[in-house]
C-alpha positions in Angstrom: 8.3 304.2 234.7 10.3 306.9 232.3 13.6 306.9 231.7 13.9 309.9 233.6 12.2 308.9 237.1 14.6 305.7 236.3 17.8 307.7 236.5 17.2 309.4 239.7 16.1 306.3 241.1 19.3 304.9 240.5 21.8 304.6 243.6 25.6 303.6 244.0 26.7 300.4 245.3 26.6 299.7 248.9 29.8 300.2 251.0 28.8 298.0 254.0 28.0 294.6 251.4 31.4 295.5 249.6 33.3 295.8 252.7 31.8 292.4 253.5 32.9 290.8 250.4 36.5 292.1 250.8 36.6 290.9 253.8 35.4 287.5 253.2 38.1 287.1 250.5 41.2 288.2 252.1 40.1 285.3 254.9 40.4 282.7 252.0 43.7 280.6 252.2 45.2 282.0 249.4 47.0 285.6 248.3 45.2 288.5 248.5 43.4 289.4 245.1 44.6 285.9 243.5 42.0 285.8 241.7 42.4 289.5 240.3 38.9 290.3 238.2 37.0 287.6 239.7 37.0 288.7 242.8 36.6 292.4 241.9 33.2 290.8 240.1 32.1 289.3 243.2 32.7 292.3 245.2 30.9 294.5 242.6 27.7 292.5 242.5 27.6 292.1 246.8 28.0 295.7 246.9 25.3 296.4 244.1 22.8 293.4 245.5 23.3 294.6 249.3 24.7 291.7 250.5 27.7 289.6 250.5 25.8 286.6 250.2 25.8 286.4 246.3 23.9 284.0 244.2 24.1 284.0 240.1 21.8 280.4 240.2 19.1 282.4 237.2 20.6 284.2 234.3 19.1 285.8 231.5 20.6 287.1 228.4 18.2 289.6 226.7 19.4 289.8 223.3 18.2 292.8 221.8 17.2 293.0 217.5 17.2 295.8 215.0 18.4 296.4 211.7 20.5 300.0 210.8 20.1 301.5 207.7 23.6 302.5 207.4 23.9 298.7 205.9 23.4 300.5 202.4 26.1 302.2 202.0 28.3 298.6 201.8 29.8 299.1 205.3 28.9 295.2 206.1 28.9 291.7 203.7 25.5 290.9 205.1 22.3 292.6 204.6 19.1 292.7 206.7 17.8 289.1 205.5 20.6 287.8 208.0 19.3 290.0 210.8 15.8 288.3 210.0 17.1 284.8 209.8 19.4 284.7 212.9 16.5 286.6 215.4 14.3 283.7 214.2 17.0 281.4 215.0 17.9 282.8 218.7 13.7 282.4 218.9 14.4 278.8 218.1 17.1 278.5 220.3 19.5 277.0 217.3 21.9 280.2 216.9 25.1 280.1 218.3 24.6 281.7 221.6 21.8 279.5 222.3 24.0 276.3 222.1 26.7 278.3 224.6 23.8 279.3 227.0 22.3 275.8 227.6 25.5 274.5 228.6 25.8 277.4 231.3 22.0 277.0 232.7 21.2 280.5 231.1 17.6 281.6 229.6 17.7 283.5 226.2 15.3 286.2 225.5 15.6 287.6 222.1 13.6 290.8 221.3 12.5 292.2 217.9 13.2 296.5 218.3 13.2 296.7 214.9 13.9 294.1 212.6 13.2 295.0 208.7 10.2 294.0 207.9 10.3 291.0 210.5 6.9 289.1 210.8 7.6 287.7 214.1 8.3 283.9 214.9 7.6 281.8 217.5 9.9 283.0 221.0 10.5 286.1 219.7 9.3 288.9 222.0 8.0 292.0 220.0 8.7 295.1 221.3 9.1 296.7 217.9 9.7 300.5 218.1 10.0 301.2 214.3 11.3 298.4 210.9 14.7 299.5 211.4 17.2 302.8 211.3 17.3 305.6 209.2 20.8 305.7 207.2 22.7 307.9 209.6 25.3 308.5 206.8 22.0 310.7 205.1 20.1 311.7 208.1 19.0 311.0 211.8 18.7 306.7 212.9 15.8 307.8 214.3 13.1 310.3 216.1 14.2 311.5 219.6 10.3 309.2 221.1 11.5 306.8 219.2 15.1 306.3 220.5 13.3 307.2 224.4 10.7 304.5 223.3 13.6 302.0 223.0 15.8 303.1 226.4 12.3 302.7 228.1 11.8 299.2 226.0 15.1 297.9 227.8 14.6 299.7 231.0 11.2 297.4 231.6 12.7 294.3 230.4 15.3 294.9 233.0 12.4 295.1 235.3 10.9 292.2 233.8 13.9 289.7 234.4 14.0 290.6 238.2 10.2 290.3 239.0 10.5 286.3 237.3 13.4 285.9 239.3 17.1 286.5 237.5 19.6 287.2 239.5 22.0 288.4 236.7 21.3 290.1 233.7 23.5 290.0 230.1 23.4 292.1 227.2 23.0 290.5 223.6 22.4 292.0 220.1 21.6 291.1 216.9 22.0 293.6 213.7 23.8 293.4 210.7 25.5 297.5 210.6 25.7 297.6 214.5 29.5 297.9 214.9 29.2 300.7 212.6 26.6 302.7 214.3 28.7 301.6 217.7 31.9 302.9 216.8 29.6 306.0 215.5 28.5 306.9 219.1 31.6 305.8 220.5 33.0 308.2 218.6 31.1 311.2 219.9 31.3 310.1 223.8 35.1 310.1 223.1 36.1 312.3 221.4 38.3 310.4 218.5 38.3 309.7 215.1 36.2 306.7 213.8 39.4 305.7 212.0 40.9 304.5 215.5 37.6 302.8 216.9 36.3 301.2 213.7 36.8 297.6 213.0 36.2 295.2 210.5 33.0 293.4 211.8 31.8 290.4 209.9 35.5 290.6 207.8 35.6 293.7 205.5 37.7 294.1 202.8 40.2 296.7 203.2 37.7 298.6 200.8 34.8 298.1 202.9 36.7 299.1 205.6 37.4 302.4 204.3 33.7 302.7 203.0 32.8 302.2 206.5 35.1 304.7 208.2 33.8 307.2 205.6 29.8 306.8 206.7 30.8 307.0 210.4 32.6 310.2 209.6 29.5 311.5 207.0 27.2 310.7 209.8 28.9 312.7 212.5 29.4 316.1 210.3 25.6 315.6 208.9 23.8 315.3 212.4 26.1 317.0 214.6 25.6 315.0 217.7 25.6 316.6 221.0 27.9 314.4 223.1 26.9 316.3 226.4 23.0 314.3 225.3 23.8 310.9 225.4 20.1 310.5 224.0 20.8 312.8 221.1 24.0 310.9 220.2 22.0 307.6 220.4 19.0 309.2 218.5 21.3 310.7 215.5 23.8 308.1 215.1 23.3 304.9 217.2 20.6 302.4 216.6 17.7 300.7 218.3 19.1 298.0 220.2 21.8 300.4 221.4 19.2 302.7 222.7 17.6 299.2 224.3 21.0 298.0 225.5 21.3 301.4 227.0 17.7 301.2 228.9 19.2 297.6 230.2 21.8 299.1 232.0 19.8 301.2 233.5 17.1 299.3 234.6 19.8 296.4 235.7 21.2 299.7 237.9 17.7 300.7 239.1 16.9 297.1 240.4 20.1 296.3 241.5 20.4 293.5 239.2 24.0 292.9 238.2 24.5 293.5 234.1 27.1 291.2 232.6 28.4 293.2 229.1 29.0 291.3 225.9 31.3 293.5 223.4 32.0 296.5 221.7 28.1 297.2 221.0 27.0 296.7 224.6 29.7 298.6 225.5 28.7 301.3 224.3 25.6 300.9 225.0 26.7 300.6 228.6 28.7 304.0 228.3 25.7 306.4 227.4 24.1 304.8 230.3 27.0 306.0 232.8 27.0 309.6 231.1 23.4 309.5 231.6 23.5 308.5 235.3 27.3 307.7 236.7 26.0 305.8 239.7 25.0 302.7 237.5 28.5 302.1 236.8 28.3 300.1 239.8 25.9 297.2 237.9 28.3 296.6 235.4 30.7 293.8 234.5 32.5 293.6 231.7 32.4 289.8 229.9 35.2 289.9 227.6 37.6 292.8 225.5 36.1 292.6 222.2 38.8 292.3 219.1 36.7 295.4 217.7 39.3 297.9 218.4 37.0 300.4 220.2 36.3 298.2 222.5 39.0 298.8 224.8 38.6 302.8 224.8 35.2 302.2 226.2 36.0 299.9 228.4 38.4 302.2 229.8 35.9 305.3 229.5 33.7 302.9 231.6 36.6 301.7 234.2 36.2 298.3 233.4 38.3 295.5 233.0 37.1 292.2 230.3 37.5 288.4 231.9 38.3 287.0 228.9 40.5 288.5 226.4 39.7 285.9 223.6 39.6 288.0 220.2 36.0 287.1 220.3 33.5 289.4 217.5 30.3 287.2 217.2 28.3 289.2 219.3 24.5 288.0 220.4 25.9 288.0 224.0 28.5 285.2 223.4 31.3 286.7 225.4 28.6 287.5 228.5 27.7 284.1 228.2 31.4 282.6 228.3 32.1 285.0 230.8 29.6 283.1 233.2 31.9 279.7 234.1 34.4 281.9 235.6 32.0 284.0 237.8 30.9 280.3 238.9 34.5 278.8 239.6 35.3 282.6 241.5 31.5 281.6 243.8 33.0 278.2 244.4 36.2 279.3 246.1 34.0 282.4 248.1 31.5 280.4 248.9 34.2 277.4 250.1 34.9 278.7 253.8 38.4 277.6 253.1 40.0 280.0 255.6 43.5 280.5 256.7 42.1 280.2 260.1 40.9 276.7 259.6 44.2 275.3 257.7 45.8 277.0 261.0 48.2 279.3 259.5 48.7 282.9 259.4 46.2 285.4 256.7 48.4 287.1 254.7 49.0 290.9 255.0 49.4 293.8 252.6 53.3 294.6 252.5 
């Protein structure tokens, strides 16, 4: 399916299953919206799913890979070696995310988009669109087939997780120069100056830092994004697994599988998908507020609010993944039947 006929596939959430889901909270024996994002998350997902009867027993984090070629003008300590080395690692299940995900019963699919001259490795799905970005400081990330290429990649991996059964979806990446291309887009969709999105990633100097503002800024005037063409902004100055992460949200929103966002870069990600088609707002939930300082602009841009506010950066999906405990302990209490009714005391009100 294209991304087009995917977009006009996509519907909002359904009124009747939220309705349901309100419902069944305010009966709890406790105050009304106690529980404050939690139970917003529950609601969201039995409005998107269709039913209040919500299960998150399979999860799957897709973690998507790609190098940027913005890395050369010093904007990050690492190079592309350590995108190579830590895709082969989530393939291995030894990176960091892996160890977090086992504990929460959660599958981990990483996916080579682009890796620089990656050879593959054992559990690493290849769905290589091109070896990594253009540098968007000199010139476009990327042809406008191949950033489609890659919103279609994620759109059918979306697909993918609901025909073997998931019933939530989270958003991982791996690629050293990523918060650089994010804040990039970012910038465009919002309209401000990279200088109040951009972030130190992986711990720049105060040097780097300044380096890195500068290619973000270079990149913009050079390519002259249109920010009305989400697709155009991702093509010029985002990367490939922000076009991917993109085609995630989309196909989560076209399947009606509930998308649980990791930070700043998914984010984003997550944002071109809304300008793209509004209605899939409704499949998203937000996993954590990034310490990337753009991360909170879009989160706003997107009308979400973050779980955990933990000054987490690592990326790969961590803060999805942490994020998942809490959407069990909220199931626990909405799945409990603990009702005012059968304590025998009055349901609270709204005053």
């Amino acid at each position: 399916m294209t991304w087009k006929e995917t977009l006009e596939k996509i519907q909002a959430g359904e009124e009747t299953a939220r309705a349901q889901a309100l419902r069944r909270w305010d009966s709890l024996a406790k105050p009304l919206g106690s529980l404050g994002i939690l139970e917003e998350a529950i609601v969201r997902i039995a409005a998107l799913t269709g039913t209040a009867e919500v299960c998150l027993k399979n999860r799957a984090l897709v973690v998507l890979c790609a190098d940027n070629g913005v890395v050369s003008q010093g904007v990050s300590q690492s190079d592309a070696s350590v995108t190579r080395a830590v895709t082969a690692a989530l393939g291995n299940q030894s990176s960091t995310v892996n160890y977090m995900a086992q504990k929460v019963n959660c599958q981990v699919v990483p996916v080579d988009l682009g890796v620089l001259d990656f050879l593959g490795a054992p559990g690493v799905k290849n769905c290589r669109v091109r070896n990594g970005t253009g540098d968007i400081s000199q010139g476009p990330a990327m042809t406008r087939a191949q950033c489609i290429q890659a919103i279609e990649t994620g759109i059918s991996l979306a697909q993918e997780a609901k025909e073997t059964g998931a019933s939530i979806l989270l958003t991982g990446e791996m690629g050293i120069g990523n918060t650089t291309t994010s804040c990039a887009v970012a910038s465009v969709l919002l309209g401000r100056d990279p200088g109040q999105l951009a972030g130190r990633g992986s711990g720049l100097s105060e040097e780097g830092f300044r380096r890195k503002v500068r290619a973000i800024r270079q990149a913009i005037c050079r390519n002259a994004p249109d920010p009305g063409d989400p697709i155009s902004v991702l093509q010029t100055v985002g990367g490939l697994d922000l076009a991917g992460l993109c085609g995630l949200c989309l196909g989560g929103a076209y399947v009606r599988l509930p998308v649980l966002l990791d930070g700043l870069i998914a984010d984003v990600a997550a944002l071109c998908a809304v300008r793209l088609r509004p209605q899939a707002a409704d499949a998203l939930l937000a996993g954590h507020v990034s310490a990337e300082p753009g991360a909170q602009w879009v989160l706003q841009a997107l009308g979400l609010r973050g779980m955990i506010q933990a000054e987490m950066r690592l990326g790969e999906g961590t803060g999805a993944v942490a994020a998942l405990p809490l959407l069990d302990l909220a199931l626990a209490v909405y799945q409990s039947g603990h009702t005012f009714a059968q304590l025998g005391i009055e349901a609270y009100t709204p005053q």
